[in-house]
C-alpha positions as CSV (number, residue, x, y, z in Angstrom):
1,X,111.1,84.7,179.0
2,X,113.0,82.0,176.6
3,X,110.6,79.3,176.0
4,X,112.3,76.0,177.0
5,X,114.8,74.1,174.5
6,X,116.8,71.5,175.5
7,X,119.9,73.1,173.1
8,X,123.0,71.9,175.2
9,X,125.8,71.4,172.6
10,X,129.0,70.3,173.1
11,X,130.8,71.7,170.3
12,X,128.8,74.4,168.1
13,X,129.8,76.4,165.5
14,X,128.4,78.0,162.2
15,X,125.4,77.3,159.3
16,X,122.0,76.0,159.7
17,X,101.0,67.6,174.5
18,X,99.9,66.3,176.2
19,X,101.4,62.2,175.2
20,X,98.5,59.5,174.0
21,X,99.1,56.0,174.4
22,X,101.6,55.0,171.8
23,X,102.0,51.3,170.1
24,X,103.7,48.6,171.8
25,X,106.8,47.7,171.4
26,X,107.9,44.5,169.4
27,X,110.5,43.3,166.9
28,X,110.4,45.2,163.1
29,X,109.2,42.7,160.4
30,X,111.9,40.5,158.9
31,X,110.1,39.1,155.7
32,X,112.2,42.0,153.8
33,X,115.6,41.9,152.9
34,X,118.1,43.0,155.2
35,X,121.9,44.4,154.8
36,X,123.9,45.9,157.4
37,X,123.5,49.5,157.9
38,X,126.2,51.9,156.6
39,X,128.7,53.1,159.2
40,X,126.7,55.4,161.9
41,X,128.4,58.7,163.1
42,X,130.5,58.9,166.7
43,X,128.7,59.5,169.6
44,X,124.6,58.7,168.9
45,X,121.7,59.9,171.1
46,X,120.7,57.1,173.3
47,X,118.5,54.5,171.1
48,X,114.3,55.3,171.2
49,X,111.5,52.5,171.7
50,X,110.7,50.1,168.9
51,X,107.2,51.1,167.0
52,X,104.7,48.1,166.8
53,X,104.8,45.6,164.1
54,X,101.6,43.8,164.8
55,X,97.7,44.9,164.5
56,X,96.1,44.8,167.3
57,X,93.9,41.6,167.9
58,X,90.2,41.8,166.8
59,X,90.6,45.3,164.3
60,X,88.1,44.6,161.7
61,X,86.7,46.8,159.3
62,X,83.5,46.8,157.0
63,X,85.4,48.6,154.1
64,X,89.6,49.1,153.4
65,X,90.4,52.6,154.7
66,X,92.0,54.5,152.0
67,X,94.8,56.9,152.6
68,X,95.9,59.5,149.9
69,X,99.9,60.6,149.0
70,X,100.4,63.5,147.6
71,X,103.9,64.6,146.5
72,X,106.3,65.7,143.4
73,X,107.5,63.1,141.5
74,X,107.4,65.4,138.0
75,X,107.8,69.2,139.4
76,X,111.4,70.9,140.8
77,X,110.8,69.7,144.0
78,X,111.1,66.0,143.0
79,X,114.5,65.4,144.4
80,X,113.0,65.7,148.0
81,X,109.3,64.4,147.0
82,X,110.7,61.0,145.8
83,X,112.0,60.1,149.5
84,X,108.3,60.3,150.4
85,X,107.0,57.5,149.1
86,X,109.5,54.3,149.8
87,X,109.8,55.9,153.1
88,X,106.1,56.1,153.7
89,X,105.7,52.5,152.5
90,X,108.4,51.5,154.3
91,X,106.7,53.2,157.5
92,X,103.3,51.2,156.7
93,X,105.1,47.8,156.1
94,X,106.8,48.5,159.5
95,X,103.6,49.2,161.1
96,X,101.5,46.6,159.8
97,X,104.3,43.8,159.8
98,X,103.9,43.4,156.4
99,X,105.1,44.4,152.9
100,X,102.5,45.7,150.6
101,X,100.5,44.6,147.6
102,X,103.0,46.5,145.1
103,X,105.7,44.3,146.6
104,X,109.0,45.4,148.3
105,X,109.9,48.4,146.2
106,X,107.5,50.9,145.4
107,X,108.0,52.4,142.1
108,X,105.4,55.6,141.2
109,X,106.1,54.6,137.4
110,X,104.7,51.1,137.8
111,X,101.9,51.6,140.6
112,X,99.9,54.2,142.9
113,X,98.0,52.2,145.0
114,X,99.5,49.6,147.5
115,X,97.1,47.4,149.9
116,X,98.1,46.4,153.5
117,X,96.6,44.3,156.6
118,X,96.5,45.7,159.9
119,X,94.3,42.8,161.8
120,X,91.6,42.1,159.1
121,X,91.1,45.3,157.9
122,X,92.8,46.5,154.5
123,X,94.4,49.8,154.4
124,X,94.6,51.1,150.4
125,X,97.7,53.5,149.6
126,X,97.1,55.8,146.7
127,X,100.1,58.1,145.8
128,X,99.3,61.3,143.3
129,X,102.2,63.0,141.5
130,X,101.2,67.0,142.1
131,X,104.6,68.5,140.4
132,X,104.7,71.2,143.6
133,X,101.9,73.0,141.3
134,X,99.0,74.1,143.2
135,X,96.4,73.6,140.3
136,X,98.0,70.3,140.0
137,X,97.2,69.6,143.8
138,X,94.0,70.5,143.6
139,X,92.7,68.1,141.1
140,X,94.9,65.5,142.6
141,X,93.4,66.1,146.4
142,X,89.6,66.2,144.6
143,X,90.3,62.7,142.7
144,X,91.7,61.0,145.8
145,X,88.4,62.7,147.7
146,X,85.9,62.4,145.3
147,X,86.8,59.1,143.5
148,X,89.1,56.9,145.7
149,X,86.7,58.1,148.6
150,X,90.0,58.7,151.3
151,X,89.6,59.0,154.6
152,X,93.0,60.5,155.0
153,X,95.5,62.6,152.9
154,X,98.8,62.7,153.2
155,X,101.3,65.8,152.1
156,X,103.1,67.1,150.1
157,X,107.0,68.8,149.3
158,X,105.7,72.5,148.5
159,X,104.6,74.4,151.0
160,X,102.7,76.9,148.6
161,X,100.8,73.1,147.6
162,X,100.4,72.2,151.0
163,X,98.7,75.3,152.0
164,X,96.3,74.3,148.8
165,X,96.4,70.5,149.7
166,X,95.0,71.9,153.8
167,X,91.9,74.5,152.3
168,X,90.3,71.0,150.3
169,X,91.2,69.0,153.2
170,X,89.4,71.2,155.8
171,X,86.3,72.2,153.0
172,X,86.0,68.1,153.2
173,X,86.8,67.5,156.4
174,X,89.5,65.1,155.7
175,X,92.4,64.7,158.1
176,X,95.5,66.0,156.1
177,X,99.3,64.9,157.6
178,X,101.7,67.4,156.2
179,X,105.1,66.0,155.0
180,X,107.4,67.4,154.1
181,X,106.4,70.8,153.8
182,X,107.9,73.2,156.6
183,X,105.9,76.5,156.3
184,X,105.0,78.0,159.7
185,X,101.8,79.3,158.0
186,X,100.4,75.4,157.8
187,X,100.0,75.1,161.8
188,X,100.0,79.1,162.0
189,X,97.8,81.5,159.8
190,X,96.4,79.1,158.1
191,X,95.8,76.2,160.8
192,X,92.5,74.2,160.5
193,X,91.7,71.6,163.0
194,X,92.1,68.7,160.4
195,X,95.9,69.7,159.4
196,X,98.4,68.1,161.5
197,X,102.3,67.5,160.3
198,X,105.1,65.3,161.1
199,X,107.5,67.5,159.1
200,X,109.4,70.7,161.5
201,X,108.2,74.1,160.4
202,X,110.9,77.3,160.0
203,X,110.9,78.0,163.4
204,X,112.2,74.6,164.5
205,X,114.7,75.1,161.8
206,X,116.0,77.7,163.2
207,X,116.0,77.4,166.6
208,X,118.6,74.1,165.7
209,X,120.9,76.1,163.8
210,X,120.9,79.8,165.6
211,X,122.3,79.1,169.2
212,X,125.1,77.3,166.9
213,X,125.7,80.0,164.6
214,X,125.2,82.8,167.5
215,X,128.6,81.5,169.2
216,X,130.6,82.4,166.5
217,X,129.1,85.3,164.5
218,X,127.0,88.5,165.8
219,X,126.1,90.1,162.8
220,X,123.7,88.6,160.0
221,X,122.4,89.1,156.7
222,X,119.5,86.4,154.9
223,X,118.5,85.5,151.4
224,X,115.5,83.3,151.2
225,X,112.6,82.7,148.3
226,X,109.8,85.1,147.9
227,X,107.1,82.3,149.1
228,X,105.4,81.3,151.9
229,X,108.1,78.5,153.4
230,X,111.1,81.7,152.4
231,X,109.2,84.1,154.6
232,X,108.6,82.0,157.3
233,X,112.0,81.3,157.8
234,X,113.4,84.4,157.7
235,X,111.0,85.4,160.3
236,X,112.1,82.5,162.2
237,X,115.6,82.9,162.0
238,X,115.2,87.0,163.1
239,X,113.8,85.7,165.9
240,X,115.9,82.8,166.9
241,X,119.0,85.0,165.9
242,X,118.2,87.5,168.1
243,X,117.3,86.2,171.0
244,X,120.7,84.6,171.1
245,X,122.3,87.3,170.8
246,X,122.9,87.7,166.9
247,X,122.4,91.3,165.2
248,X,120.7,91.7,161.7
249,X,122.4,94.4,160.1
250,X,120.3,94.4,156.7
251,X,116.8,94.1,155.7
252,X,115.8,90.1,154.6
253,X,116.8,89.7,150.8
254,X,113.8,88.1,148.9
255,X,113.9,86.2,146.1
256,X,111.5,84.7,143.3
257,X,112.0,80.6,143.8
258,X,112.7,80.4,140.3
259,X,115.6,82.7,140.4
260,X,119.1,81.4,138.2
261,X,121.3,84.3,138.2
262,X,121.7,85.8,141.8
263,X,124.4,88.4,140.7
264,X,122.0,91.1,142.0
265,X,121.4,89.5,145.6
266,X,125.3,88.9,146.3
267,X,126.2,92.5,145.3
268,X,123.6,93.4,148.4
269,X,125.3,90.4,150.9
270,X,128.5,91.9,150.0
271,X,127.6,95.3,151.1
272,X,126.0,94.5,154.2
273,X,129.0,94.3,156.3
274,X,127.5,90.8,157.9
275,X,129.7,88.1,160.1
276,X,127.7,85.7,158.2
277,X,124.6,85.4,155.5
278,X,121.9,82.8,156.7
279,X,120.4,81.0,153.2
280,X,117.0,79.4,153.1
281,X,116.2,77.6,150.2
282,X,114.9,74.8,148.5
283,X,114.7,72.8,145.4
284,X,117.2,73.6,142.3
285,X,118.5,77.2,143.0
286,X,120.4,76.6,145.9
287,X,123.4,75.2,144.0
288,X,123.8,78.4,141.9
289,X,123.2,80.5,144.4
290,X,126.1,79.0,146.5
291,X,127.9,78.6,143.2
292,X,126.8,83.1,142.5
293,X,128.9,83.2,146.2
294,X,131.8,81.8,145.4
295,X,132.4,83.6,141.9
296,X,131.8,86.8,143.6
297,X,133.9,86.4,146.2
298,X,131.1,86.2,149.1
299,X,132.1,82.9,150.4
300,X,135.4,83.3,152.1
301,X,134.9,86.9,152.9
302,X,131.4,86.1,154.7
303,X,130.3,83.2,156.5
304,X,127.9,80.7,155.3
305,X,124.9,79.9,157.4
306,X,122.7,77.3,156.7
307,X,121.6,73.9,158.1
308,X,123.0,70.7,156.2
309,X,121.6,69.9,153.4
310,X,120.3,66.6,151.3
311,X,123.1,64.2,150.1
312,X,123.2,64.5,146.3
313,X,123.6,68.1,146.5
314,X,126.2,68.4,149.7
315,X,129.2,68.1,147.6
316,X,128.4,70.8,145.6
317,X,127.6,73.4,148.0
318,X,129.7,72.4,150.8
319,X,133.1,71.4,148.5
320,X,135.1,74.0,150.7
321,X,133.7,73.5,153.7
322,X,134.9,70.5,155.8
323,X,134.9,70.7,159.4
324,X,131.8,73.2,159.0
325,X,129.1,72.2,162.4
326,X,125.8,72.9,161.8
327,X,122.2,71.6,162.3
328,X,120.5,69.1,160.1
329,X,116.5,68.3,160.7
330,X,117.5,64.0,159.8
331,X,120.4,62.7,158.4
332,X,120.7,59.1,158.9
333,X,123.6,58.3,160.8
334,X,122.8,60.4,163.9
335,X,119.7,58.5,165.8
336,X,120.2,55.2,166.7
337,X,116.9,53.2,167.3
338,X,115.4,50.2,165.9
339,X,113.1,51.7,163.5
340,X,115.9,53.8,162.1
341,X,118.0,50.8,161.5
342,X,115.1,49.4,159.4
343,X,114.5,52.8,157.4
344,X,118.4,52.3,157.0
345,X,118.3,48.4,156.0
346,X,115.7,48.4,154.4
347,X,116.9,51.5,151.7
348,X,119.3,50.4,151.1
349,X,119.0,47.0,150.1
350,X,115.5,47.6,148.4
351,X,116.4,50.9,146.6
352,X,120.2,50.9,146.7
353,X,120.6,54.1,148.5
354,X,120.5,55.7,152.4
355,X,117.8,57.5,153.5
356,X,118.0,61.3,153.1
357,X,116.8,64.3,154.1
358,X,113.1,63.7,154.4
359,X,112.9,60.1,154.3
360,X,112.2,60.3,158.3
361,X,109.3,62.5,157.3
362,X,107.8,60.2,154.4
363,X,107.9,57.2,157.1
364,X,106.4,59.3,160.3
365,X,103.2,60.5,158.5
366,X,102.8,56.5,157.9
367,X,103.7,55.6,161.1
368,X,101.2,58.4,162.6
369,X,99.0,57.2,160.3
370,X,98.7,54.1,161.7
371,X,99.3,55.2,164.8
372,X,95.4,57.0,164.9
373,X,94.0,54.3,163.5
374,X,94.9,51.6,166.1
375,X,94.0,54.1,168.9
376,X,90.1,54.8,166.9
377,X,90.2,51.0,166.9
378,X,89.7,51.3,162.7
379,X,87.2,54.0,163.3
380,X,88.2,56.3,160.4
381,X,85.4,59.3,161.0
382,X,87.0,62.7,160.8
383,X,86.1,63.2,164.2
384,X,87.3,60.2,165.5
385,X,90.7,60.9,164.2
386,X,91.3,64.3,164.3
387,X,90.4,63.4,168.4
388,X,93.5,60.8,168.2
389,X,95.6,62.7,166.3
390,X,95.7,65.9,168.5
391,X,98.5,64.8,171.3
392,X,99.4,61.9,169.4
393,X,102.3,60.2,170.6
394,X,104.5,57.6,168.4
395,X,107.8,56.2,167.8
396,X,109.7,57.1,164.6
397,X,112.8,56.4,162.9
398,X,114.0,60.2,164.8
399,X,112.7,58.8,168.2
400,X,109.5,60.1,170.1
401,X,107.5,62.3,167.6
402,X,104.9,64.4,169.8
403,X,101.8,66.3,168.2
404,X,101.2,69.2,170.3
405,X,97.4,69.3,170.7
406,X,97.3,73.2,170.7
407,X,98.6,74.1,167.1
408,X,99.6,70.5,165.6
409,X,102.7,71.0,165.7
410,X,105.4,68.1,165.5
411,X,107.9,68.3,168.5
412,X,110.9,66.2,167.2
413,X,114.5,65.6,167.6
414,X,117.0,67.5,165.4
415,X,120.5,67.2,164.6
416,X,123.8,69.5,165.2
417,X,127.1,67.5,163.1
418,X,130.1,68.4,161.9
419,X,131.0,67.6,158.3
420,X,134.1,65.8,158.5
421,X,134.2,64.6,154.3
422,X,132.4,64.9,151.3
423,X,133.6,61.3,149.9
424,X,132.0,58.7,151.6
425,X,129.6,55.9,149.5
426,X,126.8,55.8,152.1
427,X,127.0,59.7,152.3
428,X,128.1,59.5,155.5
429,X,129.7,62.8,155.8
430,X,129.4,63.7,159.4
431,X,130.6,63.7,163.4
432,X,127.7,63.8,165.5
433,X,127.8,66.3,167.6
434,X,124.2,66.7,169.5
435,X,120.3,66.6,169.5
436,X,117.9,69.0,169.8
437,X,114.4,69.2,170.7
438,X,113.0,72.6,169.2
439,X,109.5,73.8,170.7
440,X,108.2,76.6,169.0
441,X,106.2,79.2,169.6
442,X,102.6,78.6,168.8
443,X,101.7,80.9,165.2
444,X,98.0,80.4,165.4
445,X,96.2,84.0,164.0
446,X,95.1,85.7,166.6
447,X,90.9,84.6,166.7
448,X,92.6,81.2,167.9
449,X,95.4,82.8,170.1
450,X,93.3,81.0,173.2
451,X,94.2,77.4,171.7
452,X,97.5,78.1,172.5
453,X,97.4,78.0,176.4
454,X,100.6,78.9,178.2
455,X,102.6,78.4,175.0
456,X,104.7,81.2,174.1
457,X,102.5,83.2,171.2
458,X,104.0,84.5,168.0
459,X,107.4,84.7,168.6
460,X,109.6,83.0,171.0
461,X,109.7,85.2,173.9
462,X,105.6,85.6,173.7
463,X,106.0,89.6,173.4
């Protein structure tokens, strides 16, 4: 049985809980500049309730409640780990109504902690640079434990990190929000009932891109890195793929993450006779391993399959590709709601640029954040929390965000567009075309298989 995804596209083509009382609705802070947002693409999904922007009357609490950042500012992962913090304080100003103590733009170089109100209790932000290094984590997760005494962590862009980052929060009991990471292990094999995430994992990845991909190739072939997030999403795509229809014809090319030359892995694409070859990958090697395609001579004789992309690096992998329609997890032009428009605003005017590819991820983890707290009523024991968090239901600049009580996982809209230029200022490069809503199977190992209820268990058809 196909577990149920509201996938109805209009135009598709190649590449890529129970619900708790959520915060009321009002207006989003106006102390902060403002500017008009950049052009939005045709057609947007209809517009999603407000977050609130006011504590609730009467919070008070005997000490400030200190939450911990985690991401890469330093490591190869930085181009996606600095969205995470001006979206996260952007998502805390929004929540709380107010800008922080560090002032309207956050800058890592300058500060790492950043105070704000919600009712008359303090909330302290401390932000740790961890380089997508493991060891790095580690000490990072222990200091912000140990020293800044948290009460919850937030992170962080490697998934082989966040794994780390979840094993200190669980040995401490510490509520961890994953984002961005996307590893199915984090709410799968290695799930702990104090990790949660607001970023997708693989299999939501995939499920966006392969009914897309499915109505115009049959035959596959995937590359991915030899990690964790690489494995997970080959998996996830096999799966997805397949149930649509799609045929794998060779075995899942692996690669280490710090691979340059990928001569070697386009020689075996080349040979496999495949429609199209699926690419998962992340941080710096993508753009020679698109650019190891083209000089061989794969792109153009073999599709390209893989979701969209973050901004700076679309021109250079997508250059030949206009009119391409495939699946995106955020980009900002597609949902049209009132905290998207401030995410939009408010980036650009404060840090002269859009939001990206995870910014949506850096200010949902604030928002949830937040979101826990006002339903403990400032009571920040792990149990207290991890009780709020499970079936958590909040607002966020990609609509409803739903944390499925069973495995943690974040049910959220994604995106199907169709690139239409590579040129435009404000990056925007696309046509809407539709939304998604990707549920998952439930991953957890097989001593917790009875958490997962009537959910469909380890792969999407539950066999």
């Amino acid at each position: 049985m196909k577990v149920f995804r509201t996938l109805a596209f209009a135009l598709v083509s190649m590449a890529l809980m129970l619900a708790a009382c959520a915060p009321a609705s009002t207006p989003a802070p106006t102390a902060a500049p403002v500017v008009t947002q950049a052009p939005a693409a045709t057609q947007p999904p209809a517009a999603a309730t407000a977050a609130s922007t006011q504590a609730p009357t009467g919070l008070t609490c005997a000490q400030p409640i200190k939450i911990g950042l985690i991401t890469d500012l330093s490591g190869p992962l930085a181009i996606y780990g600095a969205m995470i913090p001006r979206s996260f304080m952007l998502g805390m100003e929004y929540a709380t109504g107010a800008a922080g103590s560090a002032g309207q733009v956050f800058d890592s170089k300058k500060a790492q902690e950043n105070d704000f109100k919600l009712g008359n209790c303090t909330i302290q932000v401390f932000v740790r640079d961890d380089a997508s290094n493991p060891d790095t984590t580690t000490t990072a997760a222990n200091e912000l434990i140990d020293v800044e005494k948290v009460n919850i962590l937030v992170g962080t862009v490697s998934s082989a990190a966040a794994a780390t980052l979840q094993g200190i929060a669980l040995q401490n009991k510490i509520p961890l929000i994953v984002a961005p990471a996307a590893a199915n292990e984090i709410t799968g094999a290695d799930f702990n009932e104090y990790t949660f995430r607001v970023s997708r994992n693989n299999y939501q990845d995939a499920m966006n891109e392969c009914l897309a991909l499915t109505k115009q190739y049959k035959t596959f072939v995937q590359i991915a890195p030899d990690y964790a997030f690489g494995h997970g999403s080959a998996q996830a795509f096999r799966d997805a793929c397949t149930l649509d229809g799609g045929t794998f014809v060779a075995d899942d090319i692996f690669a280490p993450l710090t691979t340059t030359d990928f001569t070697p892995y386009m020689d075996q694409i080349a040979k496999s006779s495949a429609q199209a070859f699926i690419v998962t990958w992340a941080g710096p090697g993508f753009v020679p391993l698109i650019q190891a395609a083209k000089d061989q001579g794969v792109i153009g004789k073999i599709a390209l399959g893989t979701t969209f992309i973050d901004n700076k690096s679309m021109p250079a992998v997508y250059g030949n590709a206009i009119g391409t329609t495939a699946g995106i997890l955020y980009q900002y032009a597609a949902p049209k709601n009132p905290i998207n428009d401030f995410l939009v605003a408010q980036d650009k005017a404060r840090y002269g640029t859009v939001p990206d590819l995870f910014d949506a991820d850096g200010m949902n983890a604030a928002l949830m954040a937040i979101a826990a707290i006002k339903k403990t009523n400032g009571d920040v024991s792990s149990d207290a929390l991890v009780k709020a968090m499970e079936g958590l239901s909040f607002d966020g600049p990609k609509g409803k965000i739903e944390i499925r009580p069973e495995d943690h996982v974040a049910i959220q809209d994604m995106y199907v567009l169709k690139l239409v230029n590579l040129t435009d200022p404000n990056a925007n490069f696309y046509t809407y075309m539709d939304t998604t809503r990707p549920a998952p199977p439930c991953l957890l190992p097989e001593a917790l298989k009875s958490r997962c209820g009537t959910l469909p268990y380890g792969n999407l058809s539950g066999k």
